[in-house]
Residue, then its C-alpha position, 0 to 999 in steps of 0.5 A: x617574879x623577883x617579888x615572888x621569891x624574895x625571900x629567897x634572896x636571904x638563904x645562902x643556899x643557891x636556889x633557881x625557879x624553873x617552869x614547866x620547860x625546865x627554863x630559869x625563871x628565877x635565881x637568888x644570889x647564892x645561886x649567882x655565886x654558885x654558878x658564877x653567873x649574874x641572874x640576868x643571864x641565866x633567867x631565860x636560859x634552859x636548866x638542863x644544857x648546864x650540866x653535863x651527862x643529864x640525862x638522869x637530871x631530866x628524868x628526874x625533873x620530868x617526875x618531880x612535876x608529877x609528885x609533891x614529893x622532894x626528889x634528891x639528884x646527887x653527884x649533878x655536874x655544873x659544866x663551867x666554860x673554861x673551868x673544871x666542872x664543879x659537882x653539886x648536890x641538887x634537890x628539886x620540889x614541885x611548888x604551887x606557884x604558878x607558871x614556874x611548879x619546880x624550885x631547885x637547891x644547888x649545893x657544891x660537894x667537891x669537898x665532900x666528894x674529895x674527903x670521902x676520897x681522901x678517906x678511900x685512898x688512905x685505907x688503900x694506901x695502908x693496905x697497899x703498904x703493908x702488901x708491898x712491903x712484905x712481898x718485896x722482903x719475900x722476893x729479895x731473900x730468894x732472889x740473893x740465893x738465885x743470883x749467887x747460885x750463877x755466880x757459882x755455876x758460872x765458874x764451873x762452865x767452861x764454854x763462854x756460850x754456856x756462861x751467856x745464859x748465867x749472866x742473863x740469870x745475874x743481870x735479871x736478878x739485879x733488875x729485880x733487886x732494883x724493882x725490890x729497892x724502889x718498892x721499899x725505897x718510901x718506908x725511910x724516916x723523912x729529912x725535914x727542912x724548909x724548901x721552895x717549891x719553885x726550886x723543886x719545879x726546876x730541878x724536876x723541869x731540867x731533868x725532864x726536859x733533858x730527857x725528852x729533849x724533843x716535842x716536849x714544851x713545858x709552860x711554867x705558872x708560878x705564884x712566886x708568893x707562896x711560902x716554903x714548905x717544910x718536908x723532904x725535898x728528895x722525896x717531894x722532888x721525886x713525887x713530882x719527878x714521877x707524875x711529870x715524868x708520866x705526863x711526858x711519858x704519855x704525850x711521847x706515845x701519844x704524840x708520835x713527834x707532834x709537840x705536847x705541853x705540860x703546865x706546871x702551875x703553883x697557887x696557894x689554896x686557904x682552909x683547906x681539910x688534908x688527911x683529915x687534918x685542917x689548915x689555914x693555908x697550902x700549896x696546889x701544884x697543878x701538873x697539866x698535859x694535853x695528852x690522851x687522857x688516862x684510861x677510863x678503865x684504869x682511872x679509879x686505880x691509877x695510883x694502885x701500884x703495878x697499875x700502868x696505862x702505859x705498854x711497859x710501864x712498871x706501874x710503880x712511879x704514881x703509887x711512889x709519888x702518892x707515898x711521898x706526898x703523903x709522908x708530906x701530909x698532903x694528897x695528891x688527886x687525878x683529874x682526866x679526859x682526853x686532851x686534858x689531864x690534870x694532877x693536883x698535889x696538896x700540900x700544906x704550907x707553914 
C-alpha cells in the first residue's frame, strides 16, 4: 500500500487514504505531523471518530464515493486527546485505486480562522469605541445637572425623610458618574516602559485572591524565560485583573462553596501575525478555570460591552480588558465549554 502512494510522502500537505468504510489505509508524513500520530496507529483506525461533531463530514465522504468531483469540508475539527481541538481544512477526491477510492487533504487554519477573527474584532472594536464614547460624554452632561439639582433641593427640605429620597438621587448619579469614567477610562495616551509579565501575574494573584479568600486556588505556570514586555503596566495589570477576576467570578456562583482552579499560564509563541502586524517573537498568557463555561448564547459577543453572562454583572470588565490589550497590540481570544474555559492573551515580546 505504502509503495502505491509514495509519492505522497514528498507533499507537505497532510494526506490520509480511506477505503470504502472510511478506515485509514494510508497516510504520509505531513499527515503524521499534522495529527500528531505515527502512521502505524492511525492506518487501521476509523476516520471518522477523529473528529468531532461529524456528522456532516460523513455525509460528505458518503457523496464523494459516488461523484469524481473534489468535494471541500471547511472548518472539520480534529479532537486531540488532552489538547485544544485543531480546526483543519479538509478536501476529499474519489480516486481509481482499488480498495481504498477516497483520498483526503488535511490543512490546519487555525491562523486563518484567528486573522479573520482578529479582523472582526477590530472592526467592532472601533465601532464599539466610538458608540461608547460618545455616549458616555452625553450622559455625564446631564447627569452634573441631576446631581447638583438634589444638592439644591436638598437644602430646601426641611423633614430628614424627604432629604432620603435626594441622597438616593446624588448616590445613583455618582454610580453612574463612575460607570461613565470607567467607560472612558482606555482612551488615555499609554505610559510605556519594560515590565515583566510574571510581576503583573502576582500583583492580579495577590488582589484576586484577597478577594475571593475562599474556594479559589489559583496554579501558577510560569516560563520564567520570557522577556520583558514594553507596554503599560496599569493597564496590562487590569486587563488581566478583569479576565481573572471574571473567572473567579464565574467558579464563585458556579461553584456554591466547592473549590474551583485558575491556571495562570505563561509560554513564548514564535512568528506569530498580531493586529496585522507580524512578529518573530510573543508572549501567550493563558487564563484557565474549571468553571461553567460561558454561555453559548453569549460566546460570539462576550467581549461586546454591556455583554455579561453573569446576573448583575455590568459587562463592562471583558470589553475593557479587550481595550487594554490592544492598545499593547496585542489580542486577546476566548476558548469555552463547559469545565473549561480558556483566555488567551497575545502579546508582543521586544
Amino acid at each position: 500500500m505504502a509503495a502505491t502512494f509514495a509519492g505522497l510522502e514528498f507533499l507537505a500537505t497532510a494526506v490520509v487514504v480511506l477505503d470504502e468504510r472510511f478506515v485509514v489505509r494510508y497516510a504520509n508524513q505531513a499527515a503524521e505531523n499534522l495529527l500528531d500520530t505515527a502512521a502505524r496507529s492511525l492506518i487501521g483506525q476509523a476516520f471518522l471518530p477523529l473528529f468531532a461533531k461529524d456528522a456532516a463530514l460523513e455525509k460528505a465522504l458518503a457523496e464523494a464515493l459516488v461523484t469524481h468531483w473534489d468535494y471541500s469540508a471547511q472548518n472539520v475539527t480534529y479532537a486531540r486527546p488532552g489538547r485544544e481541538p485543531l480546526p483543519l481544512s479538509c478536501t476529499l477526491t474519489r480516486i481509481d485505486v482499488a480498495d481504498t477510492p477516497l483520498l483526503v487533504e488535511l490543512r490546519p487554519i487555525e491562523q486563518q480562522l484567528r486573522l479573520a477573527r482578529e479582523e472582526r474584532l477590530i472592526g467592532e472594536q472601533q465601532a464599539n469605541r466610538e458608540l461608547i464614547r460618545n455616549l458616555a460624554h452625553e450622559i455625564k452632561n446631564p447627569l452634573g445637572g441631576l446631581r447638583g439639582s438634589a444638592q439644591l433641593l436638598e437644602h430646601e427640605l426641611d423633614r430628614a425623610e424627604l432629604r432620603e429620597y435626594t441622597q438616593v438621587i446624588i448616590k445613583e448619579a455618582d454610580r453612574l458618574q463612575s460607570l461613565m469614567d470607567r467607560l472612558l477610562t482606555p482612551h488615555r495616551a499609554p505610559r510605556v516602559a519594560a515590565l515583566g509579565i510574571h510581576e503583573v501575574l502576582e500583583r492580579v494573584r495577590s488582589l484576586v485572591l484577597a478577594e475571593f479568600s475562599t474556594g479559589i486556588r489559583i496554579v501558577r505556570d510560569y516560563d520564567p524565560s520570557l522577556p520583558d514586555l514594553i507596554g503599560d503596566k496599569e493597564q496590562l495589570i487590569q486587563a488581566v485583573l478583569n479576565v481573572v477576576r471574571n473567572a473567579a467570578q464565574a467558579l464563585a456562583c458556579a461553584r456554591a462553596g466547592k473549590a474551583g482552579t485558575i491556571t495562570l499560564r505563561t509560554r513564548a509563541v514564535r512568528q506569530v501575525t498580531l493586529l496585522r502586524q507580524r512578529h518573530k517573537l510573543a508572549l501567550e498568557l493563558q487564563v484557565i478555570d474549571d468553571g461553567p463555561g460561558v454561555p453559548e448564547d453569549i460566546r460570539e459577543k462576550i467581549f461586546n460591552p454591556l455583554v455579561s453572562g453573569r446576573d448583575g454583572g455590568s459587562g463592562l470588565g471583558l470589553s475593557l480588558a479587550q481595550a487594554f490589550v490592544h492598545y499593547l497590540r496585542g489580542v486577546i481570544e476566548c476558548d469555552s465549554r463547559p469545565g473549561r474555559t480558556v483566555f488567551r492573551i497575545l502579546l508582543p515580546l521586544a
